[in-house]
C-alpha positions as CSV (number, residue, x, y, z in Angstrom):
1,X,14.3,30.1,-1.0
2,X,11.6,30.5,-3.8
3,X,8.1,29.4,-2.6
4,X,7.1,26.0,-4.5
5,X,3.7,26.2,-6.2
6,X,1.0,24.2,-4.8
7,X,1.4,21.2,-7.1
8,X,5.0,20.9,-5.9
9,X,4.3,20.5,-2.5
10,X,3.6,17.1,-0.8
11,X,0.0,17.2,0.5
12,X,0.9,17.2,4.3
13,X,2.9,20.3,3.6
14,X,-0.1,22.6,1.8
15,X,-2.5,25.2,3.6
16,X,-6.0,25.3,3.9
17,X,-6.1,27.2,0.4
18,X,-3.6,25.4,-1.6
19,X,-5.4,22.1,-0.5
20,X,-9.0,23.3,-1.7
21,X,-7.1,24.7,-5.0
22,X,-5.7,21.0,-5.5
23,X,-9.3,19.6,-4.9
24,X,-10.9,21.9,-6.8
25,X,-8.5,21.0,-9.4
26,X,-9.4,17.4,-9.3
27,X,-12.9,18.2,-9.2
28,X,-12.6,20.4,-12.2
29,X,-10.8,17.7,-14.2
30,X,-13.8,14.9,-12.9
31,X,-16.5,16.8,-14.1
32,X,-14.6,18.0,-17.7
33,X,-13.9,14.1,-18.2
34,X,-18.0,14.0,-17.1
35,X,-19.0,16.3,-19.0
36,X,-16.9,15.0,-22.2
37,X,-18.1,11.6,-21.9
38,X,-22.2,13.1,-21.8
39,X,-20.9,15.0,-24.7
40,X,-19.8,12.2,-25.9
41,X,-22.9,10.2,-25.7
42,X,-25.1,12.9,-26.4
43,X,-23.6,13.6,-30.0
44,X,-22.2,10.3,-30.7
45,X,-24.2,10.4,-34.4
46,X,-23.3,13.7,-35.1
47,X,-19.6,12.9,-34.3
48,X,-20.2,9.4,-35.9
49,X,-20.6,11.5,-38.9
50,X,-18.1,14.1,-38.5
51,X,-15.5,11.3,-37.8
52,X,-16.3,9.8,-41.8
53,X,-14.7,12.8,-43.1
54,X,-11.7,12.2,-41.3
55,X,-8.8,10.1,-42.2
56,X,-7.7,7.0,-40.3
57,X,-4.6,8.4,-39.1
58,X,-5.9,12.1,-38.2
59,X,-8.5,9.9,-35.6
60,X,-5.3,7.9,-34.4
61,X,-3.5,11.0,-34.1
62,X,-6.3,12.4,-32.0
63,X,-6.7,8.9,-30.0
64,X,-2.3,9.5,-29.0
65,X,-2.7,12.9,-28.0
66,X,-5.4,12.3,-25.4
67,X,-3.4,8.8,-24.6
68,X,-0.2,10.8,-24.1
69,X,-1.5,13.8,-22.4
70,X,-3.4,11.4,-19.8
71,X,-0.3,9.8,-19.2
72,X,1.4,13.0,-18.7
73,X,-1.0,13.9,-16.1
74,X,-0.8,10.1,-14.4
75,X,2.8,10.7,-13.7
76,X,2.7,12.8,-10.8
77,X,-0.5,11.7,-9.6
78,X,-1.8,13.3,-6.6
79,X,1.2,15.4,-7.2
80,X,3.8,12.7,-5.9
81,X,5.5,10.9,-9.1
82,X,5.8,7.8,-9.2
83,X,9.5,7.1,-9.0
84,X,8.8,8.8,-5.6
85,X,6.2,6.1,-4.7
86,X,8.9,3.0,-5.7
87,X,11.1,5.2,-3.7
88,X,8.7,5.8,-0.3
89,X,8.0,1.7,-1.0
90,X,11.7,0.6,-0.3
91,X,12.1,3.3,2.3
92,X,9.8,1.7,4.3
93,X,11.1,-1.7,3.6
94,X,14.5,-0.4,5.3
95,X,12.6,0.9,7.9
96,X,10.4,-2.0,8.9
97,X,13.7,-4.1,8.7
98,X,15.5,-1.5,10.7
99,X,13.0,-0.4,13.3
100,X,10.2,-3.0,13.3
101,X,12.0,-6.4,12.9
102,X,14.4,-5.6,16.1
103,X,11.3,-4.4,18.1
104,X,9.8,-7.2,17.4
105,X,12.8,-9.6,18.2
106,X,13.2,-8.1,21.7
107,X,9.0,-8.3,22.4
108,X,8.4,-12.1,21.0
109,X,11.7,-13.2,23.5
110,X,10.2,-10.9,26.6
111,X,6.6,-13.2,25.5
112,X,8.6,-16.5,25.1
113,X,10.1,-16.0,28.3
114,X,7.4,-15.0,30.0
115,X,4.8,-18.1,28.7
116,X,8.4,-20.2,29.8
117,X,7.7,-19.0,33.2
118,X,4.0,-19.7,32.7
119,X,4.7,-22.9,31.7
120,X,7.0,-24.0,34.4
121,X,5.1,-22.6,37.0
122,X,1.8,-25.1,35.5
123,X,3.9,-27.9,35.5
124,X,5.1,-27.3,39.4
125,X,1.2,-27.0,39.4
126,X,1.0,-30.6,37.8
127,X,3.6,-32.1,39.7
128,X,2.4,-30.9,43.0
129,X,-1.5,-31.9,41.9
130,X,0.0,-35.7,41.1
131,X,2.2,-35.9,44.7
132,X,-1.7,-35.1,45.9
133,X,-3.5,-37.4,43.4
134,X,-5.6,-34.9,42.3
135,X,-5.9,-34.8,38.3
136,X,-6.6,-31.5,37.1
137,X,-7.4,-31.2,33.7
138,X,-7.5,-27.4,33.5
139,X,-3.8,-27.6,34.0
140,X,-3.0,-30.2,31.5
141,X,-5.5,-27.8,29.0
142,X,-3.1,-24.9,29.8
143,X,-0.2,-26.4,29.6
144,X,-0.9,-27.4,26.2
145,X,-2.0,-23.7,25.5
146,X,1.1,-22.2,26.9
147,X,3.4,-24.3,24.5
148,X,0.9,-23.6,21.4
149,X,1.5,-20.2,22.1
150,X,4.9,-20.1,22.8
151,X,5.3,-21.6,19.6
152,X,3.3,-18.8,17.6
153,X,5.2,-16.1,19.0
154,X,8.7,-18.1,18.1
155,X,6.9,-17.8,14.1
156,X,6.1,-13.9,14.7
157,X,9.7,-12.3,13.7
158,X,9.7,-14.4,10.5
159,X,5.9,-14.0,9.7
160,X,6.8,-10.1,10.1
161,X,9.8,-10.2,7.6
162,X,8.0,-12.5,5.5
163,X,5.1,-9.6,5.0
164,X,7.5,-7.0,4.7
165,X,9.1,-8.7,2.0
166,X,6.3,-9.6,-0.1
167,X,4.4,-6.4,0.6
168,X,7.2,-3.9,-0.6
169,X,8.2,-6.7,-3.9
170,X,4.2,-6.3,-4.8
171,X,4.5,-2.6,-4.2
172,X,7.7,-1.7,-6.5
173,X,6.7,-4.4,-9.1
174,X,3.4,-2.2,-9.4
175,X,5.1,1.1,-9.0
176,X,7.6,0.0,-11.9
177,X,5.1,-1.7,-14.2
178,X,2.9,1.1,-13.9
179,X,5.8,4.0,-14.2
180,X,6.9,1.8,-17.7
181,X,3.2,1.8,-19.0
182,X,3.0,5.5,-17.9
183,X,6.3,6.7,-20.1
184,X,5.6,4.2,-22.8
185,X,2.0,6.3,-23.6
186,X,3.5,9.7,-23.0
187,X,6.0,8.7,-25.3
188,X,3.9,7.5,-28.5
């Protein structure tokens, strides 16, 4: 097996020196785009000038190439492309519906059956309070807590998939908008 270069590994998988050889790489490519834009600014009359000999379409032609080789380099961001992110996204949708959702199925009936208990066993509370003729309000107040919360935990599963859903939809529409604005500048 041929050993990957460092830019074709996922991050988890680099050593010590690959890693600082990415960062320094991003570092490198922070302070060019720095130093460009103080470059920029600094001879923005002298290039102001330069530019007047220029033709319209040789400055558009310049504008594309940077456009295209930006979007080049925005592909594999962080070294992971983006059809790789849509990809990890509805992974973990499956995964979430696979793993999570039964989990948490199983837990919010354990907790529904346990505040049942609860429940019942305030109400033999009640009952036995009112055979006395004693009124005790702290009973009546959890009671009326128990049931709220049985309640919320009954929502829980479908609050869950609801999240799931929405959050891996927002997640690939991103991943996909931003993949077809990506191509569409490498490709002009």
């Amino acid at each position: 097996m041929s050993q990957q270069s460092a830019s074709q590994q996922h991050p988890e998988n680099l050593s010590p020196a690959e890693e600082r050889k990415l960062m320094g790489r991003r570092a490198l490519i922070a302070a060019a785009g720095l130093g460009i834009v103080g470059i920029g600014v600094a001879e923005a009359p002298n290039i102001l000038g330069a530019a007047g000999h220029l033709t319209e379409q040789e400055l558009q032609n310049a504008i594309n190439a940077g456009r295209k080789a930006l979007a080049n380099e925005l592909v594999n961001l962080e070294t992971i492309p983006v059809d790789v992110a849509v990809d990890v996204a509805n992974i973990t949708h499956f995964a979430v519906n696979l793993f999570v959702i039964p989990i948490v199925d199983i837990l919010s009936g354990i907790t529904q059956v346990t505040l049942d208990v609860a429940s019942f066993a305030v109400e033999k509370a009640q009952g036995f309070s009112q055979l006395l003729g004693i009124d005790i309000t702290a009973l009546k107040t959890l009671d009326g807590i128990l049931k709220q919360w049985k309640t919320n935990v009954a929502l829980f599963p479908a609050t869950v998939q609801s999240l799931n859903n929405v959050d891996t939809k927002a997640a690939t529409t991103y991943l996909e908008a931003l993949k077809a604005k990506l191509h569409a500048e490498a490709s002009k």
